[in-house]
C-alpha positions in Angstrom: -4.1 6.9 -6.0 -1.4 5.4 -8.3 -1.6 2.3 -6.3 -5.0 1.6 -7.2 -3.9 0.5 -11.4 -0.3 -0.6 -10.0 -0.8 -4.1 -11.4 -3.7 -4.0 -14.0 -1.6 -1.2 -15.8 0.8 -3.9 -16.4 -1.6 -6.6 -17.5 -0.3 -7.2 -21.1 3.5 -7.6 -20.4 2.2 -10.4 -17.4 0.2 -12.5 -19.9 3.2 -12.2 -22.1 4.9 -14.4 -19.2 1.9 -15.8 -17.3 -1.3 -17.6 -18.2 -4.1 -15.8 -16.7 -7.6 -16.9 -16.5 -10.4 -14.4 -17.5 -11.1 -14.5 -13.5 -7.9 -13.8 -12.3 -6.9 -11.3 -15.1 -10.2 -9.0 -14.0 -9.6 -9.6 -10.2 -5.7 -7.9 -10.1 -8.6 -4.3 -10.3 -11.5 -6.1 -8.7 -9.4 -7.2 -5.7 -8.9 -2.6 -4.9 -12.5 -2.2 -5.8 -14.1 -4.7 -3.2 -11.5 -3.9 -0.8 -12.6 -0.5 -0.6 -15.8 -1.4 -0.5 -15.2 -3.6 2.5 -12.9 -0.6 4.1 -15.4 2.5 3.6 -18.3 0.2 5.2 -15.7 -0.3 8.1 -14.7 3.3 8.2 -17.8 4.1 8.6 -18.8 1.7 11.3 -16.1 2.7 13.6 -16.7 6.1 12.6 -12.7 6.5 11.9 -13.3 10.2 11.1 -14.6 11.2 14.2 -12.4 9.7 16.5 -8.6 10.3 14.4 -7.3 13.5 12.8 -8.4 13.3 9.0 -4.7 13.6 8.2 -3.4 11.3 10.5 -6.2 8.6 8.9 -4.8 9.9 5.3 -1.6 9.3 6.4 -1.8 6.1 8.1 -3.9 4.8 5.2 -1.3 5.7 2.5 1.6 4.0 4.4 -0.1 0.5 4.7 -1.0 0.9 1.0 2.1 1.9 0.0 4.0 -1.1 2.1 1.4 -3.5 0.8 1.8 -1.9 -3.3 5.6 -2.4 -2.7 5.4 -6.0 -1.3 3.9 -7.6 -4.4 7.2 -7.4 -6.2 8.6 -10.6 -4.3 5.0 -12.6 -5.2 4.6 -13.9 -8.5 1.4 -12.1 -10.2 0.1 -15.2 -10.4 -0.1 -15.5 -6.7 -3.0 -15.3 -4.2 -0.6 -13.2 -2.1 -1.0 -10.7 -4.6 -4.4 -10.6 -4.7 -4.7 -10.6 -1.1 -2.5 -7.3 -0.7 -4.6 -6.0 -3.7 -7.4 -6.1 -1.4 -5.3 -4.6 1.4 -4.4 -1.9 -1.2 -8.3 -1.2 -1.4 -9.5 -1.3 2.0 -6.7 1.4 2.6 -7.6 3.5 -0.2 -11.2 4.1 1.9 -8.8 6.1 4.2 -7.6 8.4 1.2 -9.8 9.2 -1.3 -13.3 9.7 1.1 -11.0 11.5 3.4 -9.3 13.9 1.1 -13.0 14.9 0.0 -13.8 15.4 3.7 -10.3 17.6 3.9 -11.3 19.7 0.5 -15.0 20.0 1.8 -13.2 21.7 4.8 -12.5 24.8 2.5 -15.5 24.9 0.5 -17.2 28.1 0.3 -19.6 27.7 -2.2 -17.5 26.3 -4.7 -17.9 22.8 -3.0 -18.2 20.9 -6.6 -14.8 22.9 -8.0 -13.4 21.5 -4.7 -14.0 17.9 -5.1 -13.8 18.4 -8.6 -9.7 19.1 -8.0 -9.9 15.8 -6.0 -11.1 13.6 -8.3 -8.8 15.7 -11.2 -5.8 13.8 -8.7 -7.4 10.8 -8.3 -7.7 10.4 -12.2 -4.1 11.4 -13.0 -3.1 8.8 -10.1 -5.1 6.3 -11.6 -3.2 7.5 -14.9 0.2 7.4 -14.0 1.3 3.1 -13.8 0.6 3.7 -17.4 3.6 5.7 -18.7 5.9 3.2 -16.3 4.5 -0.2 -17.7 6.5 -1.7 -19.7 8.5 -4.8 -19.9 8.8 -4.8 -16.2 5.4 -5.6 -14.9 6.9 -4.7 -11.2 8.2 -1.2 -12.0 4.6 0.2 -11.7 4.6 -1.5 -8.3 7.3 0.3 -7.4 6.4 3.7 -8.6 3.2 3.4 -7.2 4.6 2.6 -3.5 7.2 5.3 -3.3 4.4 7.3 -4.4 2.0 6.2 -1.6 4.9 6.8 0.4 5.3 10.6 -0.6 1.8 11.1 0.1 1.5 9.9 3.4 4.3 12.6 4.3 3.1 15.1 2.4 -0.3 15.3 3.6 0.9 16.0 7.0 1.4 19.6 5.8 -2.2 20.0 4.8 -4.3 22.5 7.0 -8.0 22.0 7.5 -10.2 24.6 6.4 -12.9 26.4 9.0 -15.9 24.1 7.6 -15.0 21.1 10.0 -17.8 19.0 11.2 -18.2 15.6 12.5 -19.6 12.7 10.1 -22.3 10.9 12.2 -21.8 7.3 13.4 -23.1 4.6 11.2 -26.9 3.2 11.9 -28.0 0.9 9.8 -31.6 2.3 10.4 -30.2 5.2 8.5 -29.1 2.6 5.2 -33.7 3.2 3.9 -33.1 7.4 4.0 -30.8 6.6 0.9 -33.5 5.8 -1.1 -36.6 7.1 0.4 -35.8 10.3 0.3 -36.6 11.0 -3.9 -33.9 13.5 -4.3 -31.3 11.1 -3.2 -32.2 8.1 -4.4 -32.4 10.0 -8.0 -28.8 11.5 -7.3 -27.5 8.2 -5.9 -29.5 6.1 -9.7 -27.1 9.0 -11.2 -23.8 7.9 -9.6 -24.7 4.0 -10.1 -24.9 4.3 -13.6 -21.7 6.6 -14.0 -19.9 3.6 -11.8 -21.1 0.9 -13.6 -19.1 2.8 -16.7 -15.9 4.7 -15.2 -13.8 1.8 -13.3 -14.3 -0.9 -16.3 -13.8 1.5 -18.7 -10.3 2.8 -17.0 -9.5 -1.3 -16.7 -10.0 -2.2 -19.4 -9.4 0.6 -22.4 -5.3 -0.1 -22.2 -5.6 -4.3 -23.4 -8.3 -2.5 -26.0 -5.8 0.3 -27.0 -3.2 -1.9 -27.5 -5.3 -4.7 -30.0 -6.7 -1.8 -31.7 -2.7 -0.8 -32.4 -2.0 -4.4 -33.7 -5.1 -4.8 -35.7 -4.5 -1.3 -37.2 -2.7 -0.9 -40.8 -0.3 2.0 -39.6 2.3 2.1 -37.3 0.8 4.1 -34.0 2.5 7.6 -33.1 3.3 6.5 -29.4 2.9 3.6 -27.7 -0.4 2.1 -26.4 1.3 3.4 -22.5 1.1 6.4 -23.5 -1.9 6.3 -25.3 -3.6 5.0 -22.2 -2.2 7.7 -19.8 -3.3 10.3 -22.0 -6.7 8.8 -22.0 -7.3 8.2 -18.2 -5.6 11.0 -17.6 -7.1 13.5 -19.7 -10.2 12.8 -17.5 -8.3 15.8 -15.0 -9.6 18.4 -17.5 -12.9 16.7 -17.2 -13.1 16.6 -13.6 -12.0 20.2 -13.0 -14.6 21.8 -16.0 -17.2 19.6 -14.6 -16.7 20.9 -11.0 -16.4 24.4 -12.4 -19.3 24.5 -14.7 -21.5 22.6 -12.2 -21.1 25.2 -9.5 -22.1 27.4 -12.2 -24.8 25.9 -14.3 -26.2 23.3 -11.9 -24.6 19.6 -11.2 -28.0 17.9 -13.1 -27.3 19.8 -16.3 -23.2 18.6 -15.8 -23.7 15.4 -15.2 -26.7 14.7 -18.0 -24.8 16.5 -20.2 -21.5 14.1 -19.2 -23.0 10.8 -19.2 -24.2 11.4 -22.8 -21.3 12.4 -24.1 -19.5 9.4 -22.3 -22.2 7.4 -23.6 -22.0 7.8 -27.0 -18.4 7.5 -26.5 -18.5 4.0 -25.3 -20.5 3.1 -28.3 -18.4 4.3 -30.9 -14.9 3.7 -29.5 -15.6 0.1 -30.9 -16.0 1.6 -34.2 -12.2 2.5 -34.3 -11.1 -0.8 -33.3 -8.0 -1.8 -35.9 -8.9 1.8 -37.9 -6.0 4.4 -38.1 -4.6 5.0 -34.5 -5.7 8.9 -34.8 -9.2 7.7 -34.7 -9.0 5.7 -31.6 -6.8 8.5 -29.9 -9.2 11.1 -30.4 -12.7 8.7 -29.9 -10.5 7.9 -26.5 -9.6 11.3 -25.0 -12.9 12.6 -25.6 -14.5 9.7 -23.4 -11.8 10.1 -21.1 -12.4 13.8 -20.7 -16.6 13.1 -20.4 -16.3 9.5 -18.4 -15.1 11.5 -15.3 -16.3 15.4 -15.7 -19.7 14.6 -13.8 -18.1 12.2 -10.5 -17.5 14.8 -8.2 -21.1 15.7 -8.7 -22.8 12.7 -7.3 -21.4 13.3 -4.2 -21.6 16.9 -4.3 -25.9 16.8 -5.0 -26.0 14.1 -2.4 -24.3 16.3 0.3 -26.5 19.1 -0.7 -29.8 16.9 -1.0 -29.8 14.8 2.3 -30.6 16.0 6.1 -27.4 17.4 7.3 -26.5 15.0 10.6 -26.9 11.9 8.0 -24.5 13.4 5.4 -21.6 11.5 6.1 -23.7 8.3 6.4 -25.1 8.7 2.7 -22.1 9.7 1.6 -20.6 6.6 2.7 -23.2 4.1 1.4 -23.0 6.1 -2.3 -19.7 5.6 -2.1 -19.6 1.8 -1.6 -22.4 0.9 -3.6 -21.3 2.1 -6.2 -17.6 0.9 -6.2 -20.1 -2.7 -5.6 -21.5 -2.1 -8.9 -17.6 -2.1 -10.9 -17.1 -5.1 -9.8 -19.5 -6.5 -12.1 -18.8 -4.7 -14.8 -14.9 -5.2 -14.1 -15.4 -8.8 -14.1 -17.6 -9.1 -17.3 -15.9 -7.2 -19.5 -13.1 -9.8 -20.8 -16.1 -12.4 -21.2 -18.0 -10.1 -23.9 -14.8 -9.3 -25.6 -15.1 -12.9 -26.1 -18.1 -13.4 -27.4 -18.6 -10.0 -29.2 -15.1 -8.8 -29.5 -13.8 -5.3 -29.2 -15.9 -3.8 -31.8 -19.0 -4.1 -29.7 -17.5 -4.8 -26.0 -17.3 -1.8 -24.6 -21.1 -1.0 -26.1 -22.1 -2.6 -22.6 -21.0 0.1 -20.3 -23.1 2.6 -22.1 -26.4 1.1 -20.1 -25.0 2.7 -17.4 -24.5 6.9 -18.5 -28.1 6.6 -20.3 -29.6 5.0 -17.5 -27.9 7.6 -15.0 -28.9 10.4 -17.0 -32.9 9.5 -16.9 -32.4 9.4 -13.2 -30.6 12.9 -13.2 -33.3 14.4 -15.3 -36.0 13.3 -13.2 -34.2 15.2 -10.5 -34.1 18.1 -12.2 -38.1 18.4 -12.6 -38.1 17.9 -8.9 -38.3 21.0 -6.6 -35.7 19.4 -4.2 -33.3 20.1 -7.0 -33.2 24.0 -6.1 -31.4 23.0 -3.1 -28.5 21.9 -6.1 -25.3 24.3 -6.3 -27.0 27.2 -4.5 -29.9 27.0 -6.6 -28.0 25.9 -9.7 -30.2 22.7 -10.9 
């Protein structure tokens, strides 16, 4: 998953170099975010899991992302060409991150949230990681991020899959109304829409904030604004593994309200700490990066347990890919209200989404469909 923030980790040292317009800058993330949209819709239309080995699929996924991360070092960042295999990068990613939650759903007995919890506890430290490389050398993330890719499609050909294996139906697109007639899902999938329209942007956009807040500030920072914004995205792995735990336990809509709040509030008040002693900002950050991320894993979770069994894989798929749709809004307009409302109030935006999201997953909570929720867990 390091692949996915190869280039936007790197961001500040290229407009060192490079002019980037406000288009371009937000498109080196958007380009992953509607290529995986693109790919999961296609995954699911050939109905890729069903007809090649889940690892296989991983696998094959990881290599052509890892060739394609590797292959923007000869391309200017500048370039379409890098762009274009940011895209590629994003279409393969469908073939990794939806399939290692179909490879941990394999072993779930009941502790299905903790399960994909652990996932997305990998996919945030991934999405971490081109943070502690970037530095003056906007490529080396590149670099890091393809051997890693690399690594991975190896390594997950030593992965077993558990006893729960079943077959994801083939896409119908008479099947794309169940997602939001059915209450219970549509209220699970308002959930997730408003956690998405929050979680990428934030994760794109918080290291350019860290690092202004650091210059604007009056004291010298304790590390740098890498590190900073590792420990910030990647302190979302703690989130992600509590929130799976504690949602298996005390019901996925008390998790995620609970979550979204607390992310919430954080997006209001990070602003607040813009150019004010680093500690501040630090500790304002980890917290949202510990609550922006607890409650993912369990959208898809509650969805799986909410919707008719033979179209599970379908509206998992269609969660999934609206709601990586919906970032690339929020991607995309977040350096235009830093400009006309600047950091103090710019990141205020994203915290429509969590309150929004957490009306939704109340209202599914007073439902009696929620009972079906983490063995009863609401």
């Amino acid at each position: 998953m390091s692949t996915w923030f190869a280039t936007s980790a790197s961001i500040n040292v290229i407009k060192a170099s490079w002019h980037l317009s406000l288009f371009h800058e937000a498109m080196l993330t958007n380009a992953v975010q509607a290529g995986f949209v693109v790919g999961t819709l296609f995954s699911a239309a050939l109905a890729l899991p069903d007809r090649v080995d889940l690892r296989k699929l991983f696998a094959g996924s990881a290599l052509i992302a890892a060739v394609a991360t590797l292959s923007i070092v000869f391309f200017e960042p500048t370039s379409l060409f890098v762009l274009a295999l940011r895209f590629i990068t994003g279409a393969c990613m469908a073939g990794v991150y939806p399939v290692g939650m179909a490879i941990a759903a394999t072993w779930a007995t009941g502790d299905l949230g903790l399960l994909i919890g652990l996932l997305v506890g990998g996919l945030t430290l991934g999405s971490a990681a081109p943070h502690i490389v970037a530095a003056t050398d906007w490529t080396v993330p590149c670099v890091a991020a393809g051997c890693g890719a690399l690594i991975a499609a190896v390594a997950i050909c030593f992965v077993g899959l558990g006893p729960n294996v079943w077959a994801a139906p083939k896409f119908k697109v008479s099947h794309i109304l169940q997602g939001w007639n059915n209450r219970a899902v549509r209220a699970a999938n308002l959930g997730y829409f408003g956690h998405m329209w929050e979680l990428y942007a934030m994760w794109s956009w918080i290291g350019t904030f860290v690092l202004a807040s650091f210059a604007a500030a009056q004291q010298t920072p304790p590390v740098s604004a890498n590190i900073v914004t590792f420990a910030i995205v990647g302190s979302g792995a703690v989130g992600a593994l509590l929130g799976g735990w504690s949602a298996d336990r005390w019901g996925r809509t008390a998790v995620t309200s609970l979550s979204m709040t607390v992310s919430g509030c954080c997006a209001i008040l990070i602003g607040f700490t813009f150019g004010a002693p680093p500690a501040f900002t630090i500790l304002v950050g980890v917290i949202w990066g510990v609550a922006v991320i607890a409650d993912s894993a369990q959208f898809s979770a509650a969805v799986a347990e909410l919707c008719d069994a033979p179209l599970r894989g379908t509206m998992l798929t269609l969660q999934t890919s609206l709601g990586f749709l919906i970032t690339l809004v929020s991607i995309q307009a977040m350096p235009f209200v830093v400009r006309i409302v600047g950091w103090h109030l710019a990141f205020s935006i994203l915290a429509i989404g969590p309150f929004l999201g957490t009306i939704a997953m109340l209202q599914l909570r007073r439902m009696p469909e929620s009972k079906k929720l983490a063995q009863g867990r609401q």
